[in-house]
N, C-alpha and C positions, 0 to 999 in steps of 0.2 A: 327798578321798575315802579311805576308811579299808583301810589295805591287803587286807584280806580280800576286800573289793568290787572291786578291782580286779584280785587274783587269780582271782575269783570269774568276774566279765567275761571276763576269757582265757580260762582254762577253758571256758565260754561258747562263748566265738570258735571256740575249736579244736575244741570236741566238733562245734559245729555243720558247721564245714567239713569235718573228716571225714566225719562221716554223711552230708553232701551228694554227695561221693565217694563213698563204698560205695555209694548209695543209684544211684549211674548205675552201677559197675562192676560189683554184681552182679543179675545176673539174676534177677525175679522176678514174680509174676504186678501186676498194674494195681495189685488192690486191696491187694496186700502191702506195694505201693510207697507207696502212699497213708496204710493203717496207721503205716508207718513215718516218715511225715513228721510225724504225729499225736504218736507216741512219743517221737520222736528227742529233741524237746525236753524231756525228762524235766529236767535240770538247772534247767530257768528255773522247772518246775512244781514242781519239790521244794524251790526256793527260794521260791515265792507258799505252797506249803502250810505252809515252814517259820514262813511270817508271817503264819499263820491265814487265808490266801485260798486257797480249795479251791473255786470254783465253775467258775475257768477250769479248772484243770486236770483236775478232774472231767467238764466237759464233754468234755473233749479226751479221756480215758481210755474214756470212753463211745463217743466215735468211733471212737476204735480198736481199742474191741472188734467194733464193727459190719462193721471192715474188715478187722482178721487171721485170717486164717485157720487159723496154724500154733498148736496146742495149746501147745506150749511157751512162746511170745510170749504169746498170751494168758492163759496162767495168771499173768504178773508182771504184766498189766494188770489181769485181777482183783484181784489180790492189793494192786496199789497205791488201786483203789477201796474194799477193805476197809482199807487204810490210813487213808483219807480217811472214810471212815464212822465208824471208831472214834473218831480227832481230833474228829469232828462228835457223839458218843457215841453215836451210834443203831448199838447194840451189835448189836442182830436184824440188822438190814442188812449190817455186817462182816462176822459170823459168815456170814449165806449168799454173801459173796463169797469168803471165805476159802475154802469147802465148794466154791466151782466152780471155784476156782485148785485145788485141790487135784486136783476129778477130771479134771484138764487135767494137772497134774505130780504127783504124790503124794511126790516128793521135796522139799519146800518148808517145810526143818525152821521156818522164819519164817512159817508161816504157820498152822502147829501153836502154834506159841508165842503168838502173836498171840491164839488161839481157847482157849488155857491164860488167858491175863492176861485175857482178858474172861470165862471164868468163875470163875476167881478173885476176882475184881470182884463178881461177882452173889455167889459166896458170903458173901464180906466184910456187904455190904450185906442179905445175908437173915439176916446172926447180929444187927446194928443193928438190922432190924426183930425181933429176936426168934423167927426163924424156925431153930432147929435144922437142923430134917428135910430142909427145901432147900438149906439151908447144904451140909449134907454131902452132897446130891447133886451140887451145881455143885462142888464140894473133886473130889471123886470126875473129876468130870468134866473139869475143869482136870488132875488128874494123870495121866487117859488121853491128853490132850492132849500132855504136857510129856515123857510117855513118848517117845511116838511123834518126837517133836523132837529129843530125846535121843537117840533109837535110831541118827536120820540124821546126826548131828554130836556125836558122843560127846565131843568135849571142851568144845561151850559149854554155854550156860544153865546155869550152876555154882549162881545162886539158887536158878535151879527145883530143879536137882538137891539142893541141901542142904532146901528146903524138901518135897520128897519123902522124906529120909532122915528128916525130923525129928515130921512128919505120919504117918508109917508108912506110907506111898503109894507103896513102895520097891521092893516086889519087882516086878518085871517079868515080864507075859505071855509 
């Protein structure tokens, strides 16, 4: 077994057993506890989606949205569903999970970025089809996005940022 995997495995082991423990020591409502058993296994699902299986863990992200309550938790749960939708390219689908991860946490500079690169994308694809005038709206659009991503983590996204200096998409609101 190739060491990765078996580092991988531990990891695994150990995430799960602690979250089994917090998940008795700390206090929280039925369905919180529930959510939580849905999420906890985020590592095994970031490993099925890292190798293009995204239905289980899709399902699962879907249940846990059904069952947390606390805004903050569920905006990484959207936020990983718009994950899985952009992997899946149904870009419209991302995009509106990215927007309810957002009005759940509005500091989720990963999730600005996320909604930059897919219209980035769309612009790309609308100068191929020979479309200008959309072009430059989704450009436009993508650097209101990459702003705002910028704003909350001012030293990453150094592409976006050089591709904003370079675009003239620079000044900032």
């Amino acid at each position: 077994m190739p060491r990765s995997r078996v580092n991988g495995n531990f990891i695994d082991k150990t995430s799960s057993i602690v979250a089994n423990i917090l998940l008795r020591i700390i206090l929280t409502t039925s369905g919180g506890k529930k959510a939580f058993t849905y999420y906890r296994d985020i590592a095994i699902w970031m490993l099925a989606q890292s190798e293009g299986n995204y239905a289980e863990p899709l399902q699962n992200y879907h249940e846990a949205t059904r069952l947390e309550i606390d805004a903050y938790d569920r905006s990484y749960i959207l936020y990983n569903i718009g994950l899985i939708q952009t992997g899946n390219g149904k870009h419209t689908k991302a995009l509106e999970y990215y927007f309810r991860a957002l009005e759940r946490n509005p500091f989720l500079p990963q999730a600005f970025n996320n909604m930059a690169v897919i219209c980035h994308y769309r612009g790309e694809h609308a100068i191929l089809q020979g479309d200008s005038g959309i072009a430059e709206a989704w450009f436009d659009q993508a650097a209101k996005y990459w702003k705002q991503a910028i704003a909350l983590t001012s030293g990453n996204y150094i592409e976006a940022h050089k591709w904003l200096k370079i675009t003239k998409h620079f000044e900032f609101q």
